[in-house]
N, CA, C and O atoms as a DFTB+ gen file, in Angstrom:
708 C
 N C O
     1  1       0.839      -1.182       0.000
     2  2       0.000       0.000       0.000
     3  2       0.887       1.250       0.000
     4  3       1.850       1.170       0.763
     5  1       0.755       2.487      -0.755
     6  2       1.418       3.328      -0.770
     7  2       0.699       4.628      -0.254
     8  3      -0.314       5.186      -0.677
     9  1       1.521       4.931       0.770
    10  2       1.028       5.777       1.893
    11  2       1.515       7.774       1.203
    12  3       2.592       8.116       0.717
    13  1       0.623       8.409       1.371
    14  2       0.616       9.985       0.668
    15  2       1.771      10.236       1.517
    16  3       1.900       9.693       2.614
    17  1       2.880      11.313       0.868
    18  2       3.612      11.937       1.479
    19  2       2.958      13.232       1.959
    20  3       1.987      13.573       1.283
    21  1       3.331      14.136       3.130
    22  2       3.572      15.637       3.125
    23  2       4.483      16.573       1.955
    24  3       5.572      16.357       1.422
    25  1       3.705      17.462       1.858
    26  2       4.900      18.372       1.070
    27  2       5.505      18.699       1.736
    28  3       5.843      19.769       1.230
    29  1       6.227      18.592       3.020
    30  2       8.068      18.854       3.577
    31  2       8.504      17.619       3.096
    32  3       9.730      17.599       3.200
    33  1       8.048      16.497       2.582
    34  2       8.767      15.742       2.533
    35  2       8.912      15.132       1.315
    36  3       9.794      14.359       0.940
    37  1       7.542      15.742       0.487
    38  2       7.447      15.334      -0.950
    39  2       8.977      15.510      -1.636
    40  3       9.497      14.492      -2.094
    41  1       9.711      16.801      -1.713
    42  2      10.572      16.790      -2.372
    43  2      11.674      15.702      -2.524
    44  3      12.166      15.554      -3.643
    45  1      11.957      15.191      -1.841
    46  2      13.272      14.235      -1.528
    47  2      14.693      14.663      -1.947
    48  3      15.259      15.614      -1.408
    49  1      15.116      14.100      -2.695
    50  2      16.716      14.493      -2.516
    51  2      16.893      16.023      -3.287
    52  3      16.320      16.379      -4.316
    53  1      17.657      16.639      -2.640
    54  2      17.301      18.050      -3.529
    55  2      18.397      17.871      -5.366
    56  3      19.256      17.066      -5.724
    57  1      17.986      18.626      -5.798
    58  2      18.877      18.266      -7.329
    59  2      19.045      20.004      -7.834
    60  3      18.539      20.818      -7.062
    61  1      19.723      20.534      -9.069
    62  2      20.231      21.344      -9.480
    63  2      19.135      22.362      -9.767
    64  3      19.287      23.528     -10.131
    65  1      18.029      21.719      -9.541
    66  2      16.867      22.449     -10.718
    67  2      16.351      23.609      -9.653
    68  3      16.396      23.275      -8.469
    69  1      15.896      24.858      -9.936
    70  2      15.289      26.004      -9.206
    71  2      13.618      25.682      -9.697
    72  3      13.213      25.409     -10.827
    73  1      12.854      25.818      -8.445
    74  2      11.127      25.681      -9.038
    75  2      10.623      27.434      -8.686
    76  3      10.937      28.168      -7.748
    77  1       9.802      27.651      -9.783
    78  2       9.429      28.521      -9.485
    79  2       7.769      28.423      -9.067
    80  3       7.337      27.963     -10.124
    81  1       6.913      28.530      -8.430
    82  2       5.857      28.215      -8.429
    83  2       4.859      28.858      -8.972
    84  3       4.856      29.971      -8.448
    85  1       3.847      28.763      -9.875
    86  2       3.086      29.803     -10.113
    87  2       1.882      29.027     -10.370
    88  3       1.629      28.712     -11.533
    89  1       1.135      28.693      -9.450
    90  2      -0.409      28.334      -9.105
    91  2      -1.301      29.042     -10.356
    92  3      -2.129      28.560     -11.129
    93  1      -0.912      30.010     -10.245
    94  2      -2.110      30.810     -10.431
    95  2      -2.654      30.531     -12.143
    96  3      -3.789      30.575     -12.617
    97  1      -1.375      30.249     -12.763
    98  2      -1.313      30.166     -14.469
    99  2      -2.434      29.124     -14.774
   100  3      -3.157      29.278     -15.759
   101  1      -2.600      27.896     -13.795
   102  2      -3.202      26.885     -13.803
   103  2      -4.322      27.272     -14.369
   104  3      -4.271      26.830     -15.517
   105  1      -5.333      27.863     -14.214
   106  2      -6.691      28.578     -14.545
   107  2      -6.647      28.876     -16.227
   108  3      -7.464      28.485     -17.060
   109  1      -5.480      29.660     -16.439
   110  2      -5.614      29.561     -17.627
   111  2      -5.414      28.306     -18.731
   112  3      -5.943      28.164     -19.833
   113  1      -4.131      27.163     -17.787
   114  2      -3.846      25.817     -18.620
   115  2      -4.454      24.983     -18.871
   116  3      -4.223      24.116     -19.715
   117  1      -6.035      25.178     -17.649
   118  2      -6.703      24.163     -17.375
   119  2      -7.814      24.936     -19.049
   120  3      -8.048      24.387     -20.126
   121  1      -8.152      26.084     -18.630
   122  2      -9.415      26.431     -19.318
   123  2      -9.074      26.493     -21.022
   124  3      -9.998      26.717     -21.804
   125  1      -7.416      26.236     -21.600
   126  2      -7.368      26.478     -22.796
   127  2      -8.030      27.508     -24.087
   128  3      -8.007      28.717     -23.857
   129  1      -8.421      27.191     -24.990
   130  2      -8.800      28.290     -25.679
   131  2     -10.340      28.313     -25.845
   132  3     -10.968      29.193     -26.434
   133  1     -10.889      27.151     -25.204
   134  2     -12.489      27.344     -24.990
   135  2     -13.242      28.023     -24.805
   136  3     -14.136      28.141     -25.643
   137  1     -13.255      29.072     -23.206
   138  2     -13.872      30.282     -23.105
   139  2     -13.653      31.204     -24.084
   140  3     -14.694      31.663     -24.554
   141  1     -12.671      31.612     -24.531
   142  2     -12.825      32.342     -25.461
   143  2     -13.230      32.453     -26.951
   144  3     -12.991      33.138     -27.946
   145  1     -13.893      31.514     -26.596
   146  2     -14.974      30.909     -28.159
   147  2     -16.158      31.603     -27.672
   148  3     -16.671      32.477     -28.371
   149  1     -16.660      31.276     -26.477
   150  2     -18.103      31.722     -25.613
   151  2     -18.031      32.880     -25.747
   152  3     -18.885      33.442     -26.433
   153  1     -17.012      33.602     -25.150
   154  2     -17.099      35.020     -24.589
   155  2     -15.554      35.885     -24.521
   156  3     -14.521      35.702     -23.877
   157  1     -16.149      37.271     -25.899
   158  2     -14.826      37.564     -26.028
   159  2     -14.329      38.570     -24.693
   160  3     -14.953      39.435     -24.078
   161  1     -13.281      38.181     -24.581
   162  2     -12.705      39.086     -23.172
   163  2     -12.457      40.521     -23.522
   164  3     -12.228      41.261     -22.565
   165  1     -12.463      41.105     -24.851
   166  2     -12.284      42.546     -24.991
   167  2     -13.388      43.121     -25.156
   168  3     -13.555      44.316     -24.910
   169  1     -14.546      42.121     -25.719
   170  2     -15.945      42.816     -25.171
   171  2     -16.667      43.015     -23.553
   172  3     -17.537      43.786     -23.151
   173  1     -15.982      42.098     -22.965
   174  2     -16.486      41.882     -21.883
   175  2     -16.065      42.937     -20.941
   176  3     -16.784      43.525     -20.133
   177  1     -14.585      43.126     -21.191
   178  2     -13.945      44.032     -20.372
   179  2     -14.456      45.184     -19.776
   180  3     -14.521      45.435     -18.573
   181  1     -14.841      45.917     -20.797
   182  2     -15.799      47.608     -20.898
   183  2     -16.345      47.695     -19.603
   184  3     -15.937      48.411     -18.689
   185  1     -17.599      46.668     -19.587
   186  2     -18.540      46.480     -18.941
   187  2     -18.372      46.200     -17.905
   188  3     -19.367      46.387     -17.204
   189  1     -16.988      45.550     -17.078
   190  2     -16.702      45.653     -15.458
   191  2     -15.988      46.765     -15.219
   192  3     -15.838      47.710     -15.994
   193  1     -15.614      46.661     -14.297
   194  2     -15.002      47.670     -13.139
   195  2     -14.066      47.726     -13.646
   196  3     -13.807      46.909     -14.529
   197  1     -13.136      48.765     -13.271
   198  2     -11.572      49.017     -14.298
   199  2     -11.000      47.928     -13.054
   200  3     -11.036      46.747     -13.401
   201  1     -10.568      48.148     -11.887
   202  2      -9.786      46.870     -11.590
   203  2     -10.351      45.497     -11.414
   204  3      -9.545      44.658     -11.011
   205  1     -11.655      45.075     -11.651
   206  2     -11.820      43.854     -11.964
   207  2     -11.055      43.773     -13.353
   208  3     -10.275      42.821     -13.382
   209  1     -11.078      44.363     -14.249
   210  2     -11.016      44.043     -16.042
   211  2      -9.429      44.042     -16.570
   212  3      -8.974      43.565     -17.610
   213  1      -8.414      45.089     -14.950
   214  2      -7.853      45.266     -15.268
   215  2      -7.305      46.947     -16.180
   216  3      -6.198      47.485     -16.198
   217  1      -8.077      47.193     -16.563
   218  2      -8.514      48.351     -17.285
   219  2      -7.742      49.355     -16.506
   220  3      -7.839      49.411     -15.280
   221  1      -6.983      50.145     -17.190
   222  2      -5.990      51.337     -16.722
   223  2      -6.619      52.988     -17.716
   224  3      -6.639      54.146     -17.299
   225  1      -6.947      52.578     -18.747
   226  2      -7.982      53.899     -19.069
   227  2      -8.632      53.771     -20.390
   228  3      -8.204      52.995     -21.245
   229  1      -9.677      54.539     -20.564
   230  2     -10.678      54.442     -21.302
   231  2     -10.850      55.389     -21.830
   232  3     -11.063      56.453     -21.248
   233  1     -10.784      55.186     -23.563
   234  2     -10.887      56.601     -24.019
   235  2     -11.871      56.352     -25.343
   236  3     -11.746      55.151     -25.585
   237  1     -12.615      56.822     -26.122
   238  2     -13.436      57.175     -26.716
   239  2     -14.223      56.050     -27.633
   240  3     -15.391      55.675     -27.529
   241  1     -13.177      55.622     -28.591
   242  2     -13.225      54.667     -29.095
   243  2     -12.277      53.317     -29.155
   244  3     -12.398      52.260     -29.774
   245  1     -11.096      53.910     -28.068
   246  2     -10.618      52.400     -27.440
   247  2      -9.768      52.331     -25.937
   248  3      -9.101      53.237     -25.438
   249  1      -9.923      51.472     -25.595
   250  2      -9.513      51.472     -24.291
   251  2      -8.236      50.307     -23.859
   252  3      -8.075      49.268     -24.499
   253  1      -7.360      50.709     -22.629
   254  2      -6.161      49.872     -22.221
   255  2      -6.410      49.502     -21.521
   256  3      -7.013      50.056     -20.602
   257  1      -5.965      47.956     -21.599
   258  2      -5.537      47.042     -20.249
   259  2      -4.482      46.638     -19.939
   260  3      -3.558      46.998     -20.668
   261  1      -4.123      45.689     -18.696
   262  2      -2.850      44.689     -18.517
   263  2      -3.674      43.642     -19.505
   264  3      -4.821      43.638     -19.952
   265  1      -2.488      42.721     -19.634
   266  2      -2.585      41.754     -20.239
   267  2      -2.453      40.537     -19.057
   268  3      -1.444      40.152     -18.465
   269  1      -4.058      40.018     -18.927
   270  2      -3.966      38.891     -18.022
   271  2      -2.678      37.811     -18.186
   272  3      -1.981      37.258     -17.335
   273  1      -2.674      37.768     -19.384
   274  2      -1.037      36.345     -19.119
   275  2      -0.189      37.310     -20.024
   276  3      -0.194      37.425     -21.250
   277  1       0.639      38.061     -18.933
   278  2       1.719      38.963     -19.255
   279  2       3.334      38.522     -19.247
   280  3       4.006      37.983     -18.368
   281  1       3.706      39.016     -20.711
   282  2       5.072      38.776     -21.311
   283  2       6.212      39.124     -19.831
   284  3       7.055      38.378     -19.332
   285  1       5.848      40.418     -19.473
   286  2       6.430      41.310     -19.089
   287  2       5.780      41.881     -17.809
   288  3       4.565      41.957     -17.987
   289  1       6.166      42.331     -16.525
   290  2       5.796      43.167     -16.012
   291  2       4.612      44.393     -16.409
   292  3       4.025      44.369     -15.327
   293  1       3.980      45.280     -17.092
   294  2       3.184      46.356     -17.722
   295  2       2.761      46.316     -18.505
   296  3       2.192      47.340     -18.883
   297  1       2.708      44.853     -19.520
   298  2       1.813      44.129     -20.265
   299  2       0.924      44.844     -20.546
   300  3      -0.113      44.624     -19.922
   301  1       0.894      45.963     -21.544
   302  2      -0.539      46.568     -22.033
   303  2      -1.042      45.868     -23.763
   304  3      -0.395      45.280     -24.629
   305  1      -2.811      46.397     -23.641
   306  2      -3.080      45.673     -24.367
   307  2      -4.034      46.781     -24.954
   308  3      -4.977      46.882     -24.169
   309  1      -4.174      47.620     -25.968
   310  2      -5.218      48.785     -26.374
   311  2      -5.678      47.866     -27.263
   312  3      -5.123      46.918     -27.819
   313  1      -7.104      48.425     -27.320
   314  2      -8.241      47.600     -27.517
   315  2      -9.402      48.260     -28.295
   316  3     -10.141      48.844     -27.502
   317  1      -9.816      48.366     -29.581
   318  2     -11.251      49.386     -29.858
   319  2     -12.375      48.267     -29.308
   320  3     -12.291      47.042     -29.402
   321  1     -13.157      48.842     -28.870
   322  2     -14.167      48.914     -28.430
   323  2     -14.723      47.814     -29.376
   324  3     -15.041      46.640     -29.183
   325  1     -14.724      48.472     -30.268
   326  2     -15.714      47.688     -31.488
   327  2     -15.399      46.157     -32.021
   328  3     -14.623      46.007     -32.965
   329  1     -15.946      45.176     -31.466
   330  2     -15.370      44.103     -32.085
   331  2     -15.266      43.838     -33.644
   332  3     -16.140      44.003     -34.496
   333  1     -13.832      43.338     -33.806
   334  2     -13.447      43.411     -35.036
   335  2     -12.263      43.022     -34.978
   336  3     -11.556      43.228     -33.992
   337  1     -11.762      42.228     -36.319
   338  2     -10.441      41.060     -36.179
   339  2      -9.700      41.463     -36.587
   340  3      -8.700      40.751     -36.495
   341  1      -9.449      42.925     -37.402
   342  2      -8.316      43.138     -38.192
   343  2      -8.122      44.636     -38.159
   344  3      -9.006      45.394     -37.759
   345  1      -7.001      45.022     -38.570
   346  2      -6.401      46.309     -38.173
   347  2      -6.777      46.940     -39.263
   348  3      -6.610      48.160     -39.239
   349  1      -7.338      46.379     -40.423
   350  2      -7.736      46.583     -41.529
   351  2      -9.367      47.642     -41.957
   352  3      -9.748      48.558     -42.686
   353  1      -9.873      46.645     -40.846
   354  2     -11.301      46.833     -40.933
   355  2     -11.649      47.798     -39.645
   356  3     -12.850      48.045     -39.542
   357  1     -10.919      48.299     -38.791
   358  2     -10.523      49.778     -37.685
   359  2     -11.171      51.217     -38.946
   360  3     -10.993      51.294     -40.162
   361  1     -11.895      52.125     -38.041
   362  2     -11.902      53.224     -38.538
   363  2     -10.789      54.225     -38.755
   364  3      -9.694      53.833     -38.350
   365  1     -10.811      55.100     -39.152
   366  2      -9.816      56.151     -38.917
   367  2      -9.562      56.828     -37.599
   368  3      -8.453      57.083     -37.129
   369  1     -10.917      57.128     -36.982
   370  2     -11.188      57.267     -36.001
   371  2     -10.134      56.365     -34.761
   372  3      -9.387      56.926     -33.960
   373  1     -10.337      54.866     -34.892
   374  2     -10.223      54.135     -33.921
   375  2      -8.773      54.359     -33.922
   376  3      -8.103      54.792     -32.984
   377  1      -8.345      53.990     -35.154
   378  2      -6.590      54.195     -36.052
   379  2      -5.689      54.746     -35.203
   380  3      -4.664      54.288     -34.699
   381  1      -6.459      56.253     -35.085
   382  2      -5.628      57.320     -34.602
   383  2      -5.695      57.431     -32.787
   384  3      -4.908      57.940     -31.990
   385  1      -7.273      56.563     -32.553
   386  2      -6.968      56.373     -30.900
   387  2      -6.167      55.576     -30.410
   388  3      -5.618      55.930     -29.367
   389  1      -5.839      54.272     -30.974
   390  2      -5.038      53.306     -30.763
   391  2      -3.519      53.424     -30.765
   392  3      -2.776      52.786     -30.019
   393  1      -3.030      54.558     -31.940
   394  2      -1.408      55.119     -31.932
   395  2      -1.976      56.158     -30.674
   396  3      -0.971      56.435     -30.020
   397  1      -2.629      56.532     -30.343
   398  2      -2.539      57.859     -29.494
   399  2      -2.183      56.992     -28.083
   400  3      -1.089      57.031     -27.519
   401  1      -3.370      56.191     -27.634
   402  2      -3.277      55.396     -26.659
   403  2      -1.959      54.710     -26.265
   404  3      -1.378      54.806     -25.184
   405  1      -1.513      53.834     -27.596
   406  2      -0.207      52.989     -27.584
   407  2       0.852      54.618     -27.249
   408  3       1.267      54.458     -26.101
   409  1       1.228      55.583     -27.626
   410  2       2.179      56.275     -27.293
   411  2       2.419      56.710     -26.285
   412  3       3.533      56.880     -25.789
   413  1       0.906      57.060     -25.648
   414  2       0.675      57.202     -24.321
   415  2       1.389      56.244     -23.067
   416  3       2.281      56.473     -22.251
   417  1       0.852      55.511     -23.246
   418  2       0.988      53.673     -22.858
   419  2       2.509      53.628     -22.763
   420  3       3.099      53.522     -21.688
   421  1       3.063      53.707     -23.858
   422  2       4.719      53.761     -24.015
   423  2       5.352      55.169     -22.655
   424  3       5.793      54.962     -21.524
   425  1       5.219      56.029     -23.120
   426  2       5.564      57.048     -22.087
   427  2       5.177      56.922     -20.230
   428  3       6.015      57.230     -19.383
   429  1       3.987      56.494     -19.936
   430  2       3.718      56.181     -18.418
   431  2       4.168      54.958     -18.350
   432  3       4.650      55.117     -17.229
   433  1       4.419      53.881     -18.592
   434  2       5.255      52.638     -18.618
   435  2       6.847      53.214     -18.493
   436  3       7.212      53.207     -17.317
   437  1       7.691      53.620     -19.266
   438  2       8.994      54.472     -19.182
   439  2       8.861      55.215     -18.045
   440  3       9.833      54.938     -17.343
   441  1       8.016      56.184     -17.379
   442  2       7.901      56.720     -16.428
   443  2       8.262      55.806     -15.001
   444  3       9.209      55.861     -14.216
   445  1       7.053      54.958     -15.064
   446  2       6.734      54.275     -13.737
   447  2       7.538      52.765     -13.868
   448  3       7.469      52.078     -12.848
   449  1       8.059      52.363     -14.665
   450  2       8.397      51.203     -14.762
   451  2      10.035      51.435     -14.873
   452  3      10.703      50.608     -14.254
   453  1      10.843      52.588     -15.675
   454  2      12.163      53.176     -15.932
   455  2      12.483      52.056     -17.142
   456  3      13.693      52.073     -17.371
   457  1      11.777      51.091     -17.984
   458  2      11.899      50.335     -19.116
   459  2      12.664      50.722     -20.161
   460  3      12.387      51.822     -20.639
   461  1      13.631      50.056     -20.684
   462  2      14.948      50.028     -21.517
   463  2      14.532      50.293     -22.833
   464  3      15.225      50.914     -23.638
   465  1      12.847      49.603     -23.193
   466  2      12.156      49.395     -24.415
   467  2      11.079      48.866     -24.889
   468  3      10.316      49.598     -24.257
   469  1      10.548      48.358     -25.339
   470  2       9.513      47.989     -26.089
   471  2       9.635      46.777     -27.104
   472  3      10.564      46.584     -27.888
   473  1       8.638      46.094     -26.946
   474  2       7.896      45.092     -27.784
   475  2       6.762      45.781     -28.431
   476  3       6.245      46.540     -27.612
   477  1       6.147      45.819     -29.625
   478  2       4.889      46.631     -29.800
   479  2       4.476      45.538     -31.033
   480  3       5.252      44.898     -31.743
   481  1       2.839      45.542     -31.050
   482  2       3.025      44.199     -32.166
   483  2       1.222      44.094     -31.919
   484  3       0.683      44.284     -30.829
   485  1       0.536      43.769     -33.133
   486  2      -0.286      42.827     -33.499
   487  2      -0.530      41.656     -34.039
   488  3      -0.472      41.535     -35.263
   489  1      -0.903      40.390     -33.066
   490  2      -1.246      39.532     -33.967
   491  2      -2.620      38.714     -34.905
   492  3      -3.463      38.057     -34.295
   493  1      -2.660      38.851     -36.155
   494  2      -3.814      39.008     -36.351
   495  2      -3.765      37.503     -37.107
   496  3      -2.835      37.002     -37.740
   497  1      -5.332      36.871     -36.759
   498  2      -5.411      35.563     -36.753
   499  2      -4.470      34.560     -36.362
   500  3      -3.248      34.463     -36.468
   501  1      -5.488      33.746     -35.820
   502  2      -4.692      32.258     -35.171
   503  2      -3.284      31.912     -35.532
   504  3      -2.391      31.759     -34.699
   505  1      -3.086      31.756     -37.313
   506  2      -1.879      31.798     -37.753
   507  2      -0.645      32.376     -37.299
   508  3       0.483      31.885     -37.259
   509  1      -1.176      33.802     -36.876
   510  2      -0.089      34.778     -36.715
   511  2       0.188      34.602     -35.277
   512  3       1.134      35.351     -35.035
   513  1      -0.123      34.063     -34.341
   514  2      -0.117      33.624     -33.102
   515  2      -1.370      34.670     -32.454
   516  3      -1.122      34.997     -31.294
   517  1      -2.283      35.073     -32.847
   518  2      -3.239      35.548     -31.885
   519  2      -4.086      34.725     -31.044
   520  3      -4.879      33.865     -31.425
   521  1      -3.838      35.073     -29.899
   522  2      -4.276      34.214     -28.812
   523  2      -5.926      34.314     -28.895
   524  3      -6.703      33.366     -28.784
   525  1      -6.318      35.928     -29.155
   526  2      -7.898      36.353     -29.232
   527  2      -7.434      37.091     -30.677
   528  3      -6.634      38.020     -30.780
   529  1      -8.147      36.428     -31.738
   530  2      -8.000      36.435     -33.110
   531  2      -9.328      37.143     -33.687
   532  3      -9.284      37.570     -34.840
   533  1     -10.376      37.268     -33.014
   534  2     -11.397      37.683     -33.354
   535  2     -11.943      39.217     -33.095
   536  3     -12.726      40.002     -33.630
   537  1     -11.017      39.174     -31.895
   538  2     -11.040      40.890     -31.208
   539  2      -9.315      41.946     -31.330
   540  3      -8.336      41.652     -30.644
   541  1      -9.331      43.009     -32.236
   542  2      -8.146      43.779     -32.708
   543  2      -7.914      43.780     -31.216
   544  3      -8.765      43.756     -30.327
   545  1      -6.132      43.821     -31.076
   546  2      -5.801      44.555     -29.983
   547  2      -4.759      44.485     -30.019
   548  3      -4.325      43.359     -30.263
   549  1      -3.538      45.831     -29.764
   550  2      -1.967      46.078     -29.921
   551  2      -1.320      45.627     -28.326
   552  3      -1.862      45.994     -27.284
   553  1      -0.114      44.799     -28.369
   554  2       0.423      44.682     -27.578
   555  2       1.513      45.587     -27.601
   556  3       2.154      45.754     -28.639
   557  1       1.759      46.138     -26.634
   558  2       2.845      46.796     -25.817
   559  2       3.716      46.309     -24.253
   560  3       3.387      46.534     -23.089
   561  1       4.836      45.624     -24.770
   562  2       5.293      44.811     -23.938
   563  2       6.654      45.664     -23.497
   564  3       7.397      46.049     -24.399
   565  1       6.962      45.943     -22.186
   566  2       8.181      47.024     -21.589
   567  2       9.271      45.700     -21.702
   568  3       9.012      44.499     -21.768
   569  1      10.073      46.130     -21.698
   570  2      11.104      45.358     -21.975
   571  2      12.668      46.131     -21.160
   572  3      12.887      47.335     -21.296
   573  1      13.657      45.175     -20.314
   574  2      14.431      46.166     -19.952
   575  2      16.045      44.830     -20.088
   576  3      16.043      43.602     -20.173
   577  1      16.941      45.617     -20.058
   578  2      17.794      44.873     -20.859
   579  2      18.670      43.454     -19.581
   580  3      19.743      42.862     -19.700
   581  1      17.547      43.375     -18.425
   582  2      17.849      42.543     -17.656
   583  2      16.874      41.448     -17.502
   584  3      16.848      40.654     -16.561
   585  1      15.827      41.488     -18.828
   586  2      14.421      40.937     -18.528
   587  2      14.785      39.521     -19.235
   588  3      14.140      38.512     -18.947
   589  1      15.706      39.497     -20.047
   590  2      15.766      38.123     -21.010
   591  2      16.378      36.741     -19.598
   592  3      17.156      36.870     -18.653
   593  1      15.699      35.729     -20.015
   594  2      16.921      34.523     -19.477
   595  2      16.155      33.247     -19.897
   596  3      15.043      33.301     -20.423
   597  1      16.739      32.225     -19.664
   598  2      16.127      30.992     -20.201
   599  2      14.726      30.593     -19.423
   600  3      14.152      29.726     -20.082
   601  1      14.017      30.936     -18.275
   602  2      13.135      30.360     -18.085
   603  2      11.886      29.930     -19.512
   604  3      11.491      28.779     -19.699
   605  1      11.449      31.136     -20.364
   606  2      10.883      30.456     -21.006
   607  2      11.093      29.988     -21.797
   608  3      10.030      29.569     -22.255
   609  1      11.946      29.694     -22.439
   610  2      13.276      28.584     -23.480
   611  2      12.968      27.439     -22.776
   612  3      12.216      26.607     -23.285
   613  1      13.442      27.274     -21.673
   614  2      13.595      25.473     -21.361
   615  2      12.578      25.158     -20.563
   616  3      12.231      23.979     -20.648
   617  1      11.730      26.111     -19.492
   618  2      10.927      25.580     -18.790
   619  2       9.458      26.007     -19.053
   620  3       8.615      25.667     -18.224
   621  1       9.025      26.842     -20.319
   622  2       7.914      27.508     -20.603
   623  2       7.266      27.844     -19.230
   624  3       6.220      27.403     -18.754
   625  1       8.404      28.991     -18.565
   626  2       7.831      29.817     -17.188
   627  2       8.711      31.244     -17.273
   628  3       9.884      31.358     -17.628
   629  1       7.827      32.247     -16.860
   630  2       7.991      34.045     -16.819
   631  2       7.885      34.216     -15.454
   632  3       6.891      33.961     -14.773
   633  1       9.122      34.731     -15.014
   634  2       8.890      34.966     -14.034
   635  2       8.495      36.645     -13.852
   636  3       9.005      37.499     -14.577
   637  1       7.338      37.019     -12.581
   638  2       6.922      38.177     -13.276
   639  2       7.086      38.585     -11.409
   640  3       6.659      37.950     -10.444
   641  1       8.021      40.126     -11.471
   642  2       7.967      40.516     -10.170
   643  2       7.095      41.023      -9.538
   644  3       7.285      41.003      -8.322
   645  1       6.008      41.576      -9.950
   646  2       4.578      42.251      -9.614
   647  2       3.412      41.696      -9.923
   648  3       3.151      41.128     -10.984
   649  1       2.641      41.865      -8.928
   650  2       1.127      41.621      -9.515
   651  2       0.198      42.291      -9.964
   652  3       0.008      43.505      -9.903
   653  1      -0.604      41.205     -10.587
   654  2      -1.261      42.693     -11.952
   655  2      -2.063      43.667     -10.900
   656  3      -2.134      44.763     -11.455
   657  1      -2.583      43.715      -9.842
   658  2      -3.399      44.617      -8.936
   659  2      -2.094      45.792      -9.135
   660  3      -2.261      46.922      -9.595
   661  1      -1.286      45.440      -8.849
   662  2      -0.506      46.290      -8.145
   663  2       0.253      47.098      -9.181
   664  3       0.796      48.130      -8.788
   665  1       0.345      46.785     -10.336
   666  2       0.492      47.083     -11.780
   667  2      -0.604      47.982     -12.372
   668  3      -0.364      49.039     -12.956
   669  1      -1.541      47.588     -12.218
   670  2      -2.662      48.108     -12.824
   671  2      -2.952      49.600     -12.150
   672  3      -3.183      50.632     -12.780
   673  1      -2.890      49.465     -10.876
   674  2      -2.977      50.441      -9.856
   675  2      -1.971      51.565     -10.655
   676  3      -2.390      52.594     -11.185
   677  1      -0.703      51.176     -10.620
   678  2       0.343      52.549     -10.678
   679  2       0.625      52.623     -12.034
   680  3       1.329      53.623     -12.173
   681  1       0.395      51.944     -13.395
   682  2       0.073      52.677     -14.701
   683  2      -1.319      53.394     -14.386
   684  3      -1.027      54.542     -14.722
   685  1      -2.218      53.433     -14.095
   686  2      -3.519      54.274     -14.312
   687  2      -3.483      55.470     -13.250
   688  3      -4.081      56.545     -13.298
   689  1      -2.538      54.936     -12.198
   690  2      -2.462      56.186     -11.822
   691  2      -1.730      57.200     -12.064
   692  3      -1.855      58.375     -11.717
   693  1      -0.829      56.592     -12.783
   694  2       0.286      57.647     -13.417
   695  2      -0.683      57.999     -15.043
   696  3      -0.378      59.156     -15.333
   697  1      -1.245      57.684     -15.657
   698  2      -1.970      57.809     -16.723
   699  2      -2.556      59.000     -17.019
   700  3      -3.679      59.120     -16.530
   701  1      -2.103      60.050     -17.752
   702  2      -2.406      61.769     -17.653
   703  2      -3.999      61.514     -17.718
   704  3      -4.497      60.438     -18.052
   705  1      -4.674      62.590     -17.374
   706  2      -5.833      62.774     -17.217
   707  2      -6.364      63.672     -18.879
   708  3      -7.534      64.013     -19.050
């Protein structure tokens, strides 16, 4: 009969490897790309609370968030309003909120974060790696020249020093009015 260990004791002999733990990712590994067949998350967003949604500011015809499974520390994600899959099919209107927003976005990130640089990027359809392929939205990823290392190379894990509350909090509050 094989009797359950404790976790003080689960580990056993220690070996070379560093664990990082991150519980929390689980939610998303478990739920895969299903929910977001049901229910798109950039429509949904609007409609809660800016720190339930994440949401750092809201402007006319499009609005910023963190990015729930973030590259980076300040993971923003501008978003039009209007559902729609391609950068193509954006108004002029939206066009010019989305560079306005993203520049914005870039500057209070550099501010509050002191970031080396930038990732900036759309991916449009599944192909192109869009995770939400059906709803436009620009990533803006801070980047600083101590952020690279192998965790996600060999162990597909980010290690991320902040939490998005606490992230979300001090881009929007630094976020000009």
């Amino acid at each position: 009969m094989n009797e359950v260990e404790d976790a003080a004791t689960l580990a056993g002999v220690p070996d070379e490897f560093q664990r990082l733990w991150t519980p929390h990712r689980m939610a998303y590994i478990q739920a895969g790309p299903e929910p977001l067949r049901d229910v798109c998350p950039f429509c949904a967003a609007p409609e809660r609370s800016d720190e339930d949604a994440l949401i750092v500011h809201r402007g006319v015809t499009a609005y910023v968030l963190l990015n729930l499974f973030p590259y980076n520390s300040g993971h923003l994600l501008v978003c039009p309003y209007r559902h729609i899959p391609t950068y193509d099919e954006a108004t002029a209107e939206e066009v010019a909120e989305i560079g306005e927003l993203t520049q914005v976005g870039m500057r209070v990130l550099r501010s509050v974060s002191r970031c080396h640089g930038f990732n900036i990027g759309m991916n449009q359809g599944v192909v192109a790696g869009a995770g939400v392929d059906a709803h436009l939205h620009q990533h803006i990823v801070p980047r600083w020249a101590s952020d690279a290392n192998f965790f996600p190379i060999i162990a597909k894990t980010k290690a991320l020093p902040q939490l998005l509350g606490d992230v979300r909090r001090t881009v929007a509050d630094a976020w000009p009015a």
